[in-house]
C-alpha positions, -999 to 999 in steps of 0.1 A, spaced: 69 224 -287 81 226 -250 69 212 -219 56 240 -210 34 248 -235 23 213 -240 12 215 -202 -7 245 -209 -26 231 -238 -34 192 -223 -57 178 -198 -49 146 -188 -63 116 -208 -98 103 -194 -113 80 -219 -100 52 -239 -118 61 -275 -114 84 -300 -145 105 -308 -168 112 -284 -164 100 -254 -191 81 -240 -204 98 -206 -221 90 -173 -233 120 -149 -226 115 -112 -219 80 -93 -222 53 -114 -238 23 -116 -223 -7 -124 -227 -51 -136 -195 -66 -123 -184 -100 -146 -163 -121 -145 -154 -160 -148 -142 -185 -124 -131 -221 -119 -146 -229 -85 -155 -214 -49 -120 -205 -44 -119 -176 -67 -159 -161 -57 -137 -140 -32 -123 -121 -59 -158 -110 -70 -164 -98 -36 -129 -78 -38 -140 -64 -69 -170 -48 -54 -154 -35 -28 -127 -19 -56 -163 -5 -73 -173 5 -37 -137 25 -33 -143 45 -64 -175 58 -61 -199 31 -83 -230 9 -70 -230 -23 -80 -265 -36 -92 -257 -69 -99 -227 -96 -106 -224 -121 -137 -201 -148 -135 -197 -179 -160 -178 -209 -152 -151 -217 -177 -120 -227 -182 -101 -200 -202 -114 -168 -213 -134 -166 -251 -108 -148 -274 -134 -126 -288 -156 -114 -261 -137 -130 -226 -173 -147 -219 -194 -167 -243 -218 -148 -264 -250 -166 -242 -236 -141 -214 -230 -112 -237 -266 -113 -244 -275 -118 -207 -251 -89 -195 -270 -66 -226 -303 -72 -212 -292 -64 -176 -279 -36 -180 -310 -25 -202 -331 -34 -174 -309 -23 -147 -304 8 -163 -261 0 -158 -237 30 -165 -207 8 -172 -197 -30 -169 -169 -40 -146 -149 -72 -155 -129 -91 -129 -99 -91 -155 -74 -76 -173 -94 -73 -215 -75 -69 -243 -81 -41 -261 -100 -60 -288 -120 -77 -261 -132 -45 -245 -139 -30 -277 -164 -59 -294 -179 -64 -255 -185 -27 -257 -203 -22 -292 -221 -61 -286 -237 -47 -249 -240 -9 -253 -228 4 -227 -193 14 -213 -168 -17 -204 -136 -17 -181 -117 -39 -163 -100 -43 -131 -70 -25 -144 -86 4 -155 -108 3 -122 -76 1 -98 -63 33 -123 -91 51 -113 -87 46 -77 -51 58 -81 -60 87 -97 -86 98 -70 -62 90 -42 -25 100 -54 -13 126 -33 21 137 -39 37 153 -72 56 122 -81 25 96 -77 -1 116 -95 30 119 -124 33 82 -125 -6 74 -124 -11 94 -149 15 78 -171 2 47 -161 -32 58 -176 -14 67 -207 4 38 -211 -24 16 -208 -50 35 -227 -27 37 -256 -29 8 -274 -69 12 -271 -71 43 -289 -76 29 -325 -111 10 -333 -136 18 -305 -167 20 -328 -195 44 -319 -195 66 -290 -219 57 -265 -229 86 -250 -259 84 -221 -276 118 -218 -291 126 -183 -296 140 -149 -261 129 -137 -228 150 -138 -200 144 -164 -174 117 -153 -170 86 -141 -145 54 -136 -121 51 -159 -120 83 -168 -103 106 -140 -70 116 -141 -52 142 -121 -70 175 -133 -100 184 -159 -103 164 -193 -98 160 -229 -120 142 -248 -102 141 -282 -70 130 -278 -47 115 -309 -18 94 -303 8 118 -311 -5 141 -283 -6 113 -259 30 101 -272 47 135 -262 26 140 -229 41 108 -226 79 121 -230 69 154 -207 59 127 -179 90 107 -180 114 137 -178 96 152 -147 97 117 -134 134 118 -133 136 155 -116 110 140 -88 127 103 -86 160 127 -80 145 147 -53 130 115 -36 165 104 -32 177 130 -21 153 129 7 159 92 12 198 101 20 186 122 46 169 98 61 191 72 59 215 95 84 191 91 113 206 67 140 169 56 149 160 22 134 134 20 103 101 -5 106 79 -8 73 42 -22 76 31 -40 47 5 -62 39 -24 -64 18 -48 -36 11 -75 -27 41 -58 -47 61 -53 -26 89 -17 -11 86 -28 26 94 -43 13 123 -17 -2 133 2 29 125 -19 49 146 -13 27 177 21 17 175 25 58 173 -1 74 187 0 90 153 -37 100 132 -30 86 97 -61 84 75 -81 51 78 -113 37 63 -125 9 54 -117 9 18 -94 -6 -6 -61 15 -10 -67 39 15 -29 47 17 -12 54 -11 18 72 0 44 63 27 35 79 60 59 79 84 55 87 123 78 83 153 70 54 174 80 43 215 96 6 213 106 5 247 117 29 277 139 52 258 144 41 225 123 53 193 117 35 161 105 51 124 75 32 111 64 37 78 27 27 66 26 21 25 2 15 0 -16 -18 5 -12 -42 -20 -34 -65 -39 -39 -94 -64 -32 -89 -99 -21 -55 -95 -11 -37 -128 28 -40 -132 27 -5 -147 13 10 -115 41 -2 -93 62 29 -99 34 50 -86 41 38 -48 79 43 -53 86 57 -20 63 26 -9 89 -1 -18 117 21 -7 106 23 27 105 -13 26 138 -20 7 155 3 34 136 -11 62 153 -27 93 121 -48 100 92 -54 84 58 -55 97 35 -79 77 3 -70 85 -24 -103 79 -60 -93 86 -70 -127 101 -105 -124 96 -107 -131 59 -111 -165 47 -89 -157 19 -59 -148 46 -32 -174 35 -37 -167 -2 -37 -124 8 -1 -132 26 12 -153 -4 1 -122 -30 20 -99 -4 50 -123 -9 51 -127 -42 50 -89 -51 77 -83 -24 94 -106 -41 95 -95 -79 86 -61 -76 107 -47 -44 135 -72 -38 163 -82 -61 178 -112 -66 208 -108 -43 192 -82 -21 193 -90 15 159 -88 28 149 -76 62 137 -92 92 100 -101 87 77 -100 115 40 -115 104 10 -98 126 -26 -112 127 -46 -87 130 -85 -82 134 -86 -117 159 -116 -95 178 -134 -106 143 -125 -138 142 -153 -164 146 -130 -194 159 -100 -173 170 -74 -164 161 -54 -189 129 -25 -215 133 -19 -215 99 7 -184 96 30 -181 125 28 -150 142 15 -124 169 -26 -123 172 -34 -85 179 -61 -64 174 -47 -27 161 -84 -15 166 -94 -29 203 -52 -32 214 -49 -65 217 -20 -78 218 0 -46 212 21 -46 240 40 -85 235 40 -70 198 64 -40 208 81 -59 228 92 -82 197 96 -54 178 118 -37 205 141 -74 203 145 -69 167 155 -35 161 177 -33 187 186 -69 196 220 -55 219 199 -38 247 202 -55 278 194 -51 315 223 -41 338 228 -32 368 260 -14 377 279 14 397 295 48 381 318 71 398 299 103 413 322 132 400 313 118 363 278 113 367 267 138 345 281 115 318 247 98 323 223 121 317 215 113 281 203 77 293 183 91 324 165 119 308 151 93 283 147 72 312 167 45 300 187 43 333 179 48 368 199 56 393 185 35 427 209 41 455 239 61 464 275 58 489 305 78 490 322 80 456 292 60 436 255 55 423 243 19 418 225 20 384 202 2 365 197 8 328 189 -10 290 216 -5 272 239 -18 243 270 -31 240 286 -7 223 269 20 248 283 -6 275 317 -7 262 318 36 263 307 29 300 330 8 313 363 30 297 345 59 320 347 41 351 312 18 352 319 -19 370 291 -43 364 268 -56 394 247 -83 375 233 -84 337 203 -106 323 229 -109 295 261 -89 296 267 -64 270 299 -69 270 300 -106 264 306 -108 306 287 -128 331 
């Protein structure tokens, strides 16, 4: 069969049974559960809501046991199973959330012990990807994603539970890019699979193609990264007087965005906002924000955006490390400058933190934005320099593409000269002084002169 039939015929996979699928009808309501080890990791409950909050569901209520290590049969003890079945029963719950990754036969004897639907945070970030993808090549690679994980769940669900009532068909978990199927067998999946992949290689092929024509732009590249709703758009929007999408939700950006931004008098930068990113994110998702870790694999400097407001800040810029680390940067890579921003210090209750160096700013109120461009102005172009210095008159047209960007000044004129100040480099220096330019005085020559 070709690709093109096979299109024709499939709707991408949205539930992770065979059979019937079990349904909800309109926004969901949801008992989030998970187990911990101490006060340290209760901030990863509160994350989770706000990953429920980001794709559409209402939390009624959160269930966490204290434990160790996860049960092998049901991830919490069976005392909990019961208590999360009679919850939801009371609640009325649509689906239950876990704070972790299930196996597949977890998720299946949790779902025909308690009733009712079960995911995990995998399948609940999916979901969010899904609703958010934008371009061709992300919504390709969520969707494989999907697949990929739903696969190996396909075989043993037990009975469908299907919930009959006043809400409309869907739900999390189950969107994908497009209408549904509820019936799908693996040899379907397996060659919408193989259809997937080969697209992916026509779109990771035009995606470099675009890159190369990036790359031959003279003006310097700046990536913001950081963890998700941290503020990077914001920022963005600031640094660029730009109107990228924000809100206050978990993965708002999921494709690179990039906008033209004023570092200093004359000279322009590219900054690139990209997908935020998060703890435990799925390893099969990182293709989806491809152009993501390119901009910041090809990035000059990076902007790592900390929102300082969160008590779980040190650990959020740790998990930003770490996936920089194994999922964007290779071994012998050379990795760009890093620049780390606190941001949100207008919400801080004792100020701004000591722990992580860096610059305290507010993208939101614009504090601190100006000393921040001014860094960022020293690292991506670290030659520019203030001189002052005199250039013949007959040739002073030679300096127009410096004045008209008002990266030079003419102050004063005599007879067969114009005293000039500008910021310039050394290489832009050197060009000046073959035409005739003789330095006056220099904050730090150019030229490697007084």
């Amino acid at each position: 069969m070709s690709d093109a039939a096979i299109d024709r015929n499939h709707e991408p996979l949205v539930e992770d049974r065979l059979g019937t699928r079990a349904r909800v009808y309109g926004s969901e309501q949801a008992i989030l559960v998970g187990i911990t080890n101490g006060p340290a990791e209760e901030e990863t409950f509160r994350e989770l809501e706000s990953l429920a909050d980001t794709a559409g569901i209402s939390t009624l209520a959160t269930v966490v046991q204290n434990r160790r290590r996860p049960e092998p049969a049901t991830f919490i003890g069976r005392g909990k199973v019961d208590e999360v079945k009679a919850s939801s029963a009371e609640l009325d719950a649509d689906a239950i959330i876990f704070n972790d990754e299930l196996t597949p036969a977890q998720a299946r004897n949790l779902e025909e012990a308690i009733g009712r639907k079960v995911i995990d945070r995998t399948q609940l970030i999916l979901d969010i990807f899904a609703q958010r993808a934008a371009t061709k090549e992300a919504r390709l690679q969520v969707e494989l994603a999907q697949l990929r994980y739903l696969l190996p769940r396909l075989r043993g669900w037990g009975t469908a539970l299907t919930r009959v009532g006043g809400r409309a068909s869907g739900g999390v978990g189950t969107r994908g890019p497009g209408e549904t199927q509820l019936e799908l067998d693996r040899n379907k999946i397996n060659r919408r699979i193989h259809t997937l992949e080969k697209r992916l290689v026509k779109a990771t092929a035009e995606r470099g193609v675009r890159r190369k024509l990036r790359m031959k732009s003279d003006l310097p590249r700046v990536a913001l990264v950081g963890y998700t709703n941290s503020g990077k758009s914001t920022l963005l929007n600031r640094l660029c007087d730009a109107d990228s999408f924000v809100e206050d939700k978990l993965f708002a950006t999921l494709d690179a965005v990039v906008r033209r931004g004023t570092v200093a008098r004359g000279r322009v930068a590219l900054f690139a906002d990209t997908v935020g990113f998060i703890r435990d994110l799925p390893h099969h998702l990182v293709p989806a924000f491809a152009a993501t870790l390119e901009a910041a694999q090809h990035a000059d400097l990076l902007i790592h955006v900390i929102d300082a407001s969160k008590p779980t800040y040190a650990e959020d810029h740790r998990t930003v490390l770490e996936i920089l680390e194994k999922e964007v940067f290779h071994e012998q890579e050379e990795r760009p400058v890093t620049l780390n921003v606190l941001n949100k210090i207008d919400l801080c209750v004792n100020g701004p933190t000591e722990e992580i160096e860096g610059i305290a700013i507010s993208a939101l109120r614009g504090i601190g934005i100006d000393s921040l461009v001014e860094r960022i102005a020293a690292a991506v172009f670290p030659e520019d320099r203030a001189v002052a210095f005199t250039f013949p008159l007959h040739i002073l047209h030679k300096l127009t593409p410096l004045t008209t960007t008002g990266r030079a000044q003419i102050v004063q004129y005599t007879a067969e000269a114009a005293r000039v100040e500008a910021s310039i480099s050394a290489a832009e220096w050197a060009q000046l002084e073959r035409e005739g330019a003789c330095l006056i005085a220099s904050g730090a020559s150019p030229a490697g002169g007084p």
